[in-house]
KOLMI-899475 format. One record per residue: residue in three letters; z, x, y of N, C-alpha, C in turn. Coordinates in steps of 0.001 Angstrom, whole numbers, plus 524288, in hexadecimal, padded with zeros to 5 digits. Example, Ala and Ser with C-alpha at 12.3 -4.5 7.8 and 13.67 -1.06 7.14 Angstrom:
# KOLMI-899475
ALA81E78833867E9C681E788300C7EE6C81E78833907F31C
SER81BA8832327F73681BE4835667FBDC81EBE832648001E
This chain:
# KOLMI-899475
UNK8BE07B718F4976B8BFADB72E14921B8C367B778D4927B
UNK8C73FB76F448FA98CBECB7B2048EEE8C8B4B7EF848DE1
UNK8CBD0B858248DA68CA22B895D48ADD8CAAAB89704844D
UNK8CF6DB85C8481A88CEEDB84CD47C0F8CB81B811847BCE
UNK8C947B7DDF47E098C50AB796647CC48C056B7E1D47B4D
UNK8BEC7B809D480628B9C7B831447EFA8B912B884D47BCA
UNK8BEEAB8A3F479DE8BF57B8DB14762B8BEE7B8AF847158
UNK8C06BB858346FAA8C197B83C646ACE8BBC8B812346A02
UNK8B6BEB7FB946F328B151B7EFE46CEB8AF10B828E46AE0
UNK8AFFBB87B346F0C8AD7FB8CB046CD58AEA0B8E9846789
UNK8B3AAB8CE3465998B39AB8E7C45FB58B27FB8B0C45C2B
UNK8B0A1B865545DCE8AD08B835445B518A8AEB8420458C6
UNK8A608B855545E648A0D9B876945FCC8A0C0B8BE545C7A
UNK8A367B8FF745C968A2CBB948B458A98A33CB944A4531C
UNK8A628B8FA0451528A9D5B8F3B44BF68A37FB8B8344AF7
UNK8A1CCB89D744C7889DB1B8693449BD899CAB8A7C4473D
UNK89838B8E3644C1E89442B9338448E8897E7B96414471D
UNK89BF5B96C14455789E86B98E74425A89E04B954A43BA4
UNK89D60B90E443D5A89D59B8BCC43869897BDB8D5D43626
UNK89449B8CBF438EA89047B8C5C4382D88D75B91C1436FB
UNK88D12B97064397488D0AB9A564393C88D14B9DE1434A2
UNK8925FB9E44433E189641BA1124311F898C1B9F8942D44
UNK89720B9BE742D3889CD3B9780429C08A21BB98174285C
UNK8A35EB995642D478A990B999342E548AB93B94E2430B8
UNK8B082B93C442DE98B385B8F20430C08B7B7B9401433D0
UNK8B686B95844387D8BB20B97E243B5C8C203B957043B62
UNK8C4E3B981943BE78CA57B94E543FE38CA30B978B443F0
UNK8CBB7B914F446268CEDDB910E44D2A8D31EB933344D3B
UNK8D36BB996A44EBE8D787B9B1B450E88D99FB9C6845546
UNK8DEF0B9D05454B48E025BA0324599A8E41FB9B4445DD6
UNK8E117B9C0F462E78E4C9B97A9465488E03EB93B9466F2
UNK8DB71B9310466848D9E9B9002467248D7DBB8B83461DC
UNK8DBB9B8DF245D1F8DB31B89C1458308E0B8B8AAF45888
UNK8E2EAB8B9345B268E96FB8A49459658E8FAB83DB45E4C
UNK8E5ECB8546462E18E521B80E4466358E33FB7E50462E7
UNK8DEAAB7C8C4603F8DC05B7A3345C6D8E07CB75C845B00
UNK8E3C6B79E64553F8E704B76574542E8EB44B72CC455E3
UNK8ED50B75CD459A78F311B742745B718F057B6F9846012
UNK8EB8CB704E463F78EBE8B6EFC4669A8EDDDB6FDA46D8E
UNK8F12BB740546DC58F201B75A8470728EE61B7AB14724C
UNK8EBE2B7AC7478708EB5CB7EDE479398EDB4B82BA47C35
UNK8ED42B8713477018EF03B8C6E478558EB1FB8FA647CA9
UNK8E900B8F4947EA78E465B8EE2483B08E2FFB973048063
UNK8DF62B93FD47BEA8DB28B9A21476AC8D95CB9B0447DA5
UNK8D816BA02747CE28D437BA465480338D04BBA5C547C24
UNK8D074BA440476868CBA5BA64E473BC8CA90BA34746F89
UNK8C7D9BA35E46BDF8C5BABA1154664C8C822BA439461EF
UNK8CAE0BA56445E468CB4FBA65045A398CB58BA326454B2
UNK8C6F8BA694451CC8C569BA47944C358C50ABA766447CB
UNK8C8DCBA51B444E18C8ACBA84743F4B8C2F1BA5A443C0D
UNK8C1B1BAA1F4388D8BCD1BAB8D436C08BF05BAE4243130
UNK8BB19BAD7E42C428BE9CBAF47428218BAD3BB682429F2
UNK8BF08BB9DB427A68BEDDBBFF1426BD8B9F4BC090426B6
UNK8B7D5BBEB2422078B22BBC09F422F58AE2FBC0C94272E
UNK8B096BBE6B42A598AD27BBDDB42FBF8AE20BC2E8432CB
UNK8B235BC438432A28B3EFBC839436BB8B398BCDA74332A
UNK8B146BCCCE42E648B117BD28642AC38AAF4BD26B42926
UNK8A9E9BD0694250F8A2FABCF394238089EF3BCD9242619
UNK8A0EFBC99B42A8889D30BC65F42BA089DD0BC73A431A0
UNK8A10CBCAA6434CB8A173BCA7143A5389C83BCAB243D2A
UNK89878BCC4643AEE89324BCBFD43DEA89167BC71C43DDC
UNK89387BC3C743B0D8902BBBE5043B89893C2BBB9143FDD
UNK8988BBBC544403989AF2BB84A4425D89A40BBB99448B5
UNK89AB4BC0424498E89AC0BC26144CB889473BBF4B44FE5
UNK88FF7BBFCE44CAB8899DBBD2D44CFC88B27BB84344FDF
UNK88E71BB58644CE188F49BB0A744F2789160BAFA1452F5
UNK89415BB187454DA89881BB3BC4591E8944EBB4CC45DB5
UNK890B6BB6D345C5D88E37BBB5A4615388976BB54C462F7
UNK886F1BB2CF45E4E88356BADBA45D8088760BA96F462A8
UNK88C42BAA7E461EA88F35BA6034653889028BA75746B73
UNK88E0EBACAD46D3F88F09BAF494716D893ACBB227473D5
UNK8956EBB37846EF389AEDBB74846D4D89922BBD8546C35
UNK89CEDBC0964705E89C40BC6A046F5E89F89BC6D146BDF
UNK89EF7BCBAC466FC8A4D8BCDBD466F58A7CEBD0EE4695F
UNK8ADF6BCEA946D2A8B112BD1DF46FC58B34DBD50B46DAB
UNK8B55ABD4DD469668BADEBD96E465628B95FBD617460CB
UNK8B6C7BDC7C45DA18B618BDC24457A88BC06BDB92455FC
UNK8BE7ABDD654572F8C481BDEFA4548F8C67FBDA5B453F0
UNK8C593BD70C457ED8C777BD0A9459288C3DCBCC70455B4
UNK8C03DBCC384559F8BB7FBCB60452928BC0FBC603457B3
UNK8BAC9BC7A145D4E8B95FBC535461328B494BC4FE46548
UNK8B347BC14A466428AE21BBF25468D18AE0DBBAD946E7E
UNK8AB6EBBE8C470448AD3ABBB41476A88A6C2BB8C1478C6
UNK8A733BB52F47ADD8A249BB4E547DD38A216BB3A1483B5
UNK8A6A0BB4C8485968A851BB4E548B598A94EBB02D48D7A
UNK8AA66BAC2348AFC8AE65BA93248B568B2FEBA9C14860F
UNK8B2B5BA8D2481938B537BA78A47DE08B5BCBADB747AB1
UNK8BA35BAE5E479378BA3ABB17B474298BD11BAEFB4703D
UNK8B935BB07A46C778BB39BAF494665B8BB29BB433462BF
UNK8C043BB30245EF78C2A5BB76645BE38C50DBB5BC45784
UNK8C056BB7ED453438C10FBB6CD44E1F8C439BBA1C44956
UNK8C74EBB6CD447728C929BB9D4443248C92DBB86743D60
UNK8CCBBBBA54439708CC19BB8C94352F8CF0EBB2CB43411
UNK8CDFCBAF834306A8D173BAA9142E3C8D59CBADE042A00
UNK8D1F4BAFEF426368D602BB2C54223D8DAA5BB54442524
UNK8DCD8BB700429CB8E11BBB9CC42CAA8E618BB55C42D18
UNK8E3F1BAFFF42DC38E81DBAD5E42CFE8EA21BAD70427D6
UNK8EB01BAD62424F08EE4EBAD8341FF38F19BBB28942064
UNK8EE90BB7DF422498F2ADBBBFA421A68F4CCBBD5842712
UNK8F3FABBB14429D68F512BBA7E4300C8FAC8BB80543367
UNK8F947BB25542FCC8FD11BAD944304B8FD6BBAA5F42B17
UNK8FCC5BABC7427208FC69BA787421D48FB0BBA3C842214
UNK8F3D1BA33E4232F8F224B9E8A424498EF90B9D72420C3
UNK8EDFFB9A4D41E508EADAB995F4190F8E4D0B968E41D30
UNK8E2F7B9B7941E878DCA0B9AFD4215E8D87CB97FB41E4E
UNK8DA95B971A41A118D64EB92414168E8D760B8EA9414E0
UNK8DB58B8BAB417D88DEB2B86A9417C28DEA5B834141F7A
UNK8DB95B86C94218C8DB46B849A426F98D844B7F4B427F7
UNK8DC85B7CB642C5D8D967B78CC42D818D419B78B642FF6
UNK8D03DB754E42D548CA35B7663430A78C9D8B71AD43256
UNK8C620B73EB437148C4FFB6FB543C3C8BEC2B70C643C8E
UNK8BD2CB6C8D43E968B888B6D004409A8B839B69F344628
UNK8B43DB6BAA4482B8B23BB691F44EA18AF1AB6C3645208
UNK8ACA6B66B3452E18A7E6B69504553C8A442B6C9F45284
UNK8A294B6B0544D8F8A0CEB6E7F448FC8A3B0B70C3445D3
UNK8A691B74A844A0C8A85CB79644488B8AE08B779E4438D
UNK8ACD6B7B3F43E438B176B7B4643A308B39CB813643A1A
UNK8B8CBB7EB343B118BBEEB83AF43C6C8C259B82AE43832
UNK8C697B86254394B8CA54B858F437A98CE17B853443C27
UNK8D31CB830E43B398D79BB84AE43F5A8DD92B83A143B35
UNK8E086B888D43FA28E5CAB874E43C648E790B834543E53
UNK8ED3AB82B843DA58F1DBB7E6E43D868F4E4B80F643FCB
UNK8F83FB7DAE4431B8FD04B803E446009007CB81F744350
UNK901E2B815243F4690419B855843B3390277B8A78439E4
UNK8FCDFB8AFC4394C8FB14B904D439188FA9CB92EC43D74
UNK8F9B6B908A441658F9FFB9279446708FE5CB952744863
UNK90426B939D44617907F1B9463447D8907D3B9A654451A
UNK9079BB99FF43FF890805B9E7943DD390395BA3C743F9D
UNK90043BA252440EF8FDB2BA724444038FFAFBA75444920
UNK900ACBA3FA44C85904DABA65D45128907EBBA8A545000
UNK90CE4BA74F44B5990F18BA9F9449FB91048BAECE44966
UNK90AD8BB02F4464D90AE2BB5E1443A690820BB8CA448BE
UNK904FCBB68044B0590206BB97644FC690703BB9F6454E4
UNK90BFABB8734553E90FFFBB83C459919121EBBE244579D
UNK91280BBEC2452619151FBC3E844F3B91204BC8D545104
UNK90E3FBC8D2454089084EBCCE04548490BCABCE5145BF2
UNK90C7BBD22745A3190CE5BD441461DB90992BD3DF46331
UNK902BFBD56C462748FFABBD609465788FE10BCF9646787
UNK8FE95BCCB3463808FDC5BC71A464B18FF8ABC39B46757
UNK90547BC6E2468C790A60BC36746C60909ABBC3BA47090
UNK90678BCA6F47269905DFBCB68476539016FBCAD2479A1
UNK8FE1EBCA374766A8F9A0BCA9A477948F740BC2C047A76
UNK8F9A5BC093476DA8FAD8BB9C6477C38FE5CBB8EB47C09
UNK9035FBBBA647D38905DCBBAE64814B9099CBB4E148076
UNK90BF4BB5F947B7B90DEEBB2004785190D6DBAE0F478A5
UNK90613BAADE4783690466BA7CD476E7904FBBA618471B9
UNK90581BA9D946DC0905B6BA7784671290A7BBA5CC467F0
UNK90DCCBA72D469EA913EEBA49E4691C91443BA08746CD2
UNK910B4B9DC846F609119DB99EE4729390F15B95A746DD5
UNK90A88B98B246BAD90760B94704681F90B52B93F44645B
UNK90D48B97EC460FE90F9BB95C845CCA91549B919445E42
UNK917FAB91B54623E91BA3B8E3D464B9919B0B883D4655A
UNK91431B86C44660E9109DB83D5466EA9105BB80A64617F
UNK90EF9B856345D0390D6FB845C457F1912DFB82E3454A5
UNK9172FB852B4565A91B60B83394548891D31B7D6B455DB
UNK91CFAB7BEC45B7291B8CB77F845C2191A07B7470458A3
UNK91345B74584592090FE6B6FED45594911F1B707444F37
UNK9138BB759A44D629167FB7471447B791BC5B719D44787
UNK91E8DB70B244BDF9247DB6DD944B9392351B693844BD9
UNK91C2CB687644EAE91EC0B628844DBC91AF6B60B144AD6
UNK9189FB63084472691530B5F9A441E891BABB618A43DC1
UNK91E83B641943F1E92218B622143BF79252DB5BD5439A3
């Protein structure tokens, strides 16, 4: 099994007690739901999942509970990240897409599998958070101009559903 195969069960596996749990429908972010959609893998090194605000403000002790229930430390509060020495996952807000990248976060496509009900964007929205994340020095550098390989990728798959 690839490393996105067994990153994309593990957030299965988590998004279900996240379903069940919490009653959060998470999104697949990052590059292993940009793999999701497009299909292509961007070969994720991690899990990222948006979570609405309140998780990461009111309620961080529960999800954090749940987190620790799944055999997850937390690595960086600042990150709102959790490792369990294979996998890290790193959660953020859904509400950030709209003022982030102008994503309308309550119009997302939802998926389910393997239990688990989750959300994911569209290569359209995708493009636009590469976008705005290529504009970020720390992000250009820090990726080693991976977002600009993805969004070249994503320009791509939009030329030809034209």
């Amino acid at each position: 099994m690839n490393r996105a195969a067994a990153l994309y069960g593990e957030f299965t596996s988590v998004c279900k007690v996240l379903n069940d749990e919490l009653h959060i429908t998470p999104v697949l972010y990052g590059s292993l739901g940009l793999a999701k959609t497009t299909g292509t893998d961007f070969s994720p090194q991690d899990i990222d999942i948006l979570v609405p605000l309140i998780f990461l403000e009111n309620r961080w002790g529960a999800l954090c509970g749940v987190m620790e229930r799944l055999g997850y430390e937390l690595a960086d509060l600042r990150e709102h990240e959790f490792h369990n020495g294979e996998t890290q996952i790193g959660f953020s807000f859904m509400e950030d897409l709209k003022s982030f990248a102008d994503i309308d976060y309550l119009n997302l496509a939802a998926g389910e599998e393997d239990g688990a009900a989750y959300y994911t964007l569209n290569a359209a929205d995708y493009f636009k958070v590469y976008k705005k994340s290529s504009e970020d020095g720390y992000r250009r550098t820090k990726n080693d101009q991976k977002d600009l390989k993805k969004l070249k990728v994503l320009q791509q798959i939009l030329e030809e559903k034209k």
